[in-house]
C-alpha positions in Angstrom: 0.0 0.0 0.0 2.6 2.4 0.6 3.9 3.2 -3.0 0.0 4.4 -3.6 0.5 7.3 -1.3 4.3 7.7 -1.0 4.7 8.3 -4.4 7.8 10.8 -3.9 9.4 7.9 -1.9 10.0 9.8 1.5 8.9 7.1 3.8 6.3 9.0 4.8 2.9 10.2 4.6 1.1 13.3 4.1 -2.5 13.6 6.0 -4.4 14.8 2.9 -2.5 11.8 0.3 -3.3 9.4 3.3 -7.2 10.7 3.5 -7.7 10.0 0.4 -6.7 6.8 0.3 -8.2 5.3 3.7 -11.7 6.7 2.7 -11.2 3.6 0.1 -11.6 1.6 3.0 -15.4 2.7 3.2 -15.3 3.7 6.9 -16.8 6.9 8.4 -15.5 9.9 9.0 -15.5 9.5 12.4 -13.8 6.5 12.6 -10.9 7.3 10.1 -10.4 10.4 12.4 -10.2 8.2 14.8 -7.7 6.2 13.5 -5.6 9.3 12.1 -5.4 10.3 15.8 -4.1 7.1 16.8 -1.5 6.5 14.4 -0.5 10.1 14.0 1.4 9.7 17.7 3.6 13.2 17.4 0.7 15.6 15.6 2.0 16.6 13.0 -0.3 15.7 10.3 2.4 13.5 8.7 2.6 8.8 9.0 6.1 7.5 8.8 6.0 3.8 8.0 5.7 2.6 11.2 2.7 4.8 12.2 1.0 4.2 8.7 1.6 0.5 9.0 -0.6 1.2 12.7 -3.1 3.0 10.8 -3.4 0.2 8.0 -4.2 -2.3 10.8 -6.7 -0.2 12.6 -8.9 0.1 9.5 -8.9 -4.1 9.1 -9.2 -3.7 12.7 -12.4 -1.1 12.3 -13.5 -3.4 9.1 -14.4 -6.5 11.5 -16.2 -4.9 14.0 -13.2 -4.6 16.8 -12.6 -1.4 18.7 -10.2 1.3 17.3 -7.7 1.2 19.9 -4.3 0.5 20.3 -5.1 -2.8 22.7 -6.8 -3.9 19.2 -3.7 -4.2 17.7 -2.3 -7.5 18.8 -6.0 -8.9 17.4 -5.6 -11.5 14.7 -7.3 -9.5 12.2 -7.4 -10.4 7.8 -5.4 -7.8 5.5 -7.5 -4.6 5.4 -9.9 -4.1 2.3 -9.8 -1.0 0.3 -12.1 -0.3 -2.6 -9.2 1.0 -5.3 -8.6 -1.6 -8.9 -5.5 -0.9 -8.4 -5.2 -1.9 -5.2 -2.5 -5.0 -4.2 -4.9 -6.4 -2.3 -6.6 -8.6 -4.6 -4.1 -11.9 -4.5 -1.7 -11.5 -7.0 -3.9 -9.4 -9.4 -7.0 -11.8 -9.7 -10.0 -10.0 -10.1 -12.8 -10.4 -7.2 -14.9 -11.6 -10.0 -12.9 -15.1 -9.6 -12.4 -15.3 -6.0 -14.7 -18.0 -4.8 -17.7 -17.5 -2.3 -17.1 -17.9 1.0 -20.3 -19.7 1.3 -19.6 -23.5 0.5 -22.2 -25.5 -1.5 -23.1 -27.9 1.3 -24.1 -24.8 3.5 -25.4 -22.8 0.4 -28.1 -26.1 0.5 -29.1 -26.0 4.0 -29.8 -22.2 3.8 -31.9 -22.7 0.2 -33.9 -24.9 2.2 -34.7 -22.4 5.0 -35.0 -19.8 2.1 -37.8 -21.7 0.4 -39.5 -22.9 4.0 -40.3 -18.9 3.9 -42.7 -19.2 1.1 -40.6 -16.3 -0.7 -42.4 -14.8 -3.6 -40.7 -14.3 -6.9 -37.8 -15.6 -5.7 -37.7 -13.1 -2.5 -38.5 -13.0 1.1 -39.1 -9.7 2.3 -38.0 -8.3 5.9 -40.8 -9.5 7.7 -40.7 -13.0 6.7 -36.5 -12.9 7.7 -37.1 -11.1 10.8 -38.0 -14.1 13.1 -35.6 -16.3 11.4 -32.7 -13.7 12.8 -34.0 -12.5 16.1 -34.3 -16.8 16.5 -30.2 -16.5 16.5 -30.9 -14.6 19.9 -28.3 -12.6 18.7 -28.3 -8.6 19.5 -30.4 -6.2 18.0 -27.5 -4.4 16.8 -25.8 -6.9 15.3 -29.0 -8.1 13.7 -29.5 -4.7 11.8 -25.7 -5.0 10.4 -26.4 -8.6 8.8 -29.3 -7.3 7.4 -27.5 -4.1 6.4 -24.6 -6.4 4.7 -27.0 -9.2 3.1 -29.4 -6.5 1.4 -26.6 -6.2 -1.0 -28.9 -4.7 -3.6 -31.0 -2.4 -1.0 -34.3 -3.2 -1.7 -35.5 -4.3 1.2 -35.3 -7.6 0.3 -33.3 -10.6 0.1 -33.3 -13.0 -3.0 -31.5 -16.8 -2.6 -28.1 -15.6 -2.6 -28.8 -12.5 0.1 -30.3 -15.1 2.2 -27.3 -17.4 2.3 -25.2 -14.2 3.1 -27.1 -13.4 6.0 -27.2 -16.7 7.0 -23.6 -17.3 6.4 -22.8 -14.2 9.3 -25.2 -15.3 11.5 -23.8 -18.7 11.7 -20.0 -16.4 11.9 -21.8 -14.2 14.6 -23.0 -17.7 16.7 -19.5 -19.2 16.6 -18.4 -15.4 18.2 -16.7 -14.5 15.1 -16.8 -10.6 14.5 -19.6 -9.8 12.2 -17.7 -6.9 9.9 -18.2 -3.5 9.3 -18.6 -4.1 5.4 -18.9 -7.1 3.3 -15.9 -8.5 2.2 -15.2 -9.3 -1.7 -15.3 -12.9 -1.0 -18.8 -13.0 0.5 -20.6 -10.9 -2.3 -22.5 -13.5 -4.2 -21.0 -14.1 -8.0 -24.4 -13.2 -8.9 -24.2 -9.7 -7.2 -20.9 -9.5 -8.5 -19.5 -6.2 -11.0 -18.5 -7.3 -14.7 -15.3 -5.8 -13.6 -15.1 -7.0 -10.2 -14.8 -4.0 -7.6 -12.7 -5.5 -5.2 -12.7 -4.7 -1.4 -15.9 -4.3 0.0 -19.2 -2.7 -0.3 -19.3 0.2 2.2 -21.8 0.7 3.7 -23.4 4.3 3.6 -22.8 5.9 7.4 -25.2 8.2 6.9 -27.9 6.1 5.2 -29.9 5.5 9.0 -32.7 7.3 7.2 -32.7 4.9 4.1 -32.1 1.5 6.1 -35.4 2.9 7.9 -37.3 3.3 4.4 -35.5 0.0 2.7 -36.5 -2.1 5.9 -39.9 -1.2 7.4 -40.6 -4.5 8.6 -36.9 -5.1 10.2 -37.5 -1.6 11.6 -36.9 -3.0 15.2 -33.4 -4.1 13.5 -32.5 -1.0 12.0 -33.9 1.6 14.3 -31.2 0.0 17.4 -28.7 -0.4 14.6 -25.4 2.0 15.0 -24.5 1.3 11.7 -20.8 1.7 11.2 -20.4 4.3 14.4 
C-alpha cells in the first residue's frame, strides 16, 4: 500500500494523500479520524512507516467490527480491504470476479432450504418473513441490523437466494463469536451480485444512510432503528 500514497518515496505520509486513500476503506469519518489520531502519535499531520503500518491495521481492525484502539492491535485481524482496482490487495492481481464465495455449497443447500420454507415470492422473502428467522439466532439487535444491512446487497428491502445465504452465512459467523464486519468482504458478495469488472474490497456501507435503512427495511424496523451502523 505504501507506493499508492508515498509516491515521492519519502517514507512518509502526508494527511491529505493518506485521506484519500483510507476513505477507500469505506469507513466513516468519524472513525478514520479516529484512527488518524491514533496513528499520528507526534501531531504533526504527517505517517512514517511505522505509524501508517498502525493506521493500516486499525482500519482491518475497524473493518471486522473490533474497537479502534491500540489494545486492538495485537488482534488476529485479515489484511485490510480498500475499494481501489489498483489496489494490491486482490491476490496476485485476480479479479474479485474469480475469488470463490465464502459460502460453500453444502451450507449454500441447508440455507436454500430455509430460504424456500419462507414461502418467498418471486424468488424473494421480504424483511418481515426474515425477521423471526434472525432474532431466533438470539443474537443482538445491533448486530441483527448489520447482517441485514450487509445481506441487502442490492438495497431493496429484500433478500433473494443468494442475500439469504449471506445473511445466513454471518449469522452462523456471529454464533460461533466471530466478529460480524463492518462491510462485506469481496469474497462473501454473491458471483451473482458481482461487477462485470469486479470491484474488489468491499461494499461500504453508507454511514449516513440511517434514514434509508429505515425506508428500505420497514418490517426489520426493530433491526434498524437500534442499529449504530458503522459508528
Amino acid at each position: 500500500f505504501l507506493p499508492q500514497v508515498d509516491s515521492a518515496n519519502a517514507g512518509r505520509v502526508l494527511a491529505s494523500d493518506a485521506a484519500v486513500f483510507l476513505k477507500k476503506s469505506g469507513l466513516t469519518d468519524l472513525v478514520l479520524g479516529k484512527i488518524w489520531d491514533l496513528a499520528d502519535t507526534d501531531g504533526k499531520g504527517i505517517l512514517n512507516k511505522q505509524e501508517f503500518f498502525v493506521a493500516l491495521r486499525l482500519v482491518a481492525c475497524a473493518q471486522n467490527g473490533l474497537d479502534v484502539s491500540l489494545s486492538s492491535l495485537n488482534l488476529p485481524v485479515p489484511p485490510p480491504r480498500f475499494t481501489d482496482t489498483g489496489s494490491p490487495l486482490l491476490l496476485s492481481g485476480t479479479a474479485s470476479s474469480d475469488l470463490p464465495w465464502a459460502v460453500k455449497l453444502e451450507d449454500k443447500v441447508k440455507y436454500d432450504a430455509i430460504f424456500d420454507s419462507l414461502n418467498p415470492v418471486n424468488g424473494l422473502l421480504s424483511g418481515d418473513k426474515v425477521k423471526p428467522v434472525l432474532l431466533n439466532s438470539k443474537l443482538p439487535v445491533d448486530i441483527l441490523g448489520r447482517v441485514w444491512e450487509l445481506s441487502d446487497i442490492d438495497r431493496d428491502g429484500m433478500l433473494d437466494r443468494d442475500e439469504f445465504a449471506v445473511a445466513m452465512f454471518l449469522v452462523y459467523c456471529a454464533l460461533e463469536k466471530e466478529p460480524v464486519p463492518m462491510s462485506l468482504p469481496a469474497a462473501l458478495v454473491p458471483p451473482s451480485k458481482r461487477k462485470p469488472l469486479g470491484v474488489p474490497g468491499a461494499m461500504p456501507l453508507i454511514p449516513s444512510s440511517t434514514k434509508e435503512a429505515h425506508q428500505s427495511l420497514p418490517p426489520v424496523g426493530i433491526l434498524a432503528a437500534k442499529t449504530p451502523l458503522t459508528q
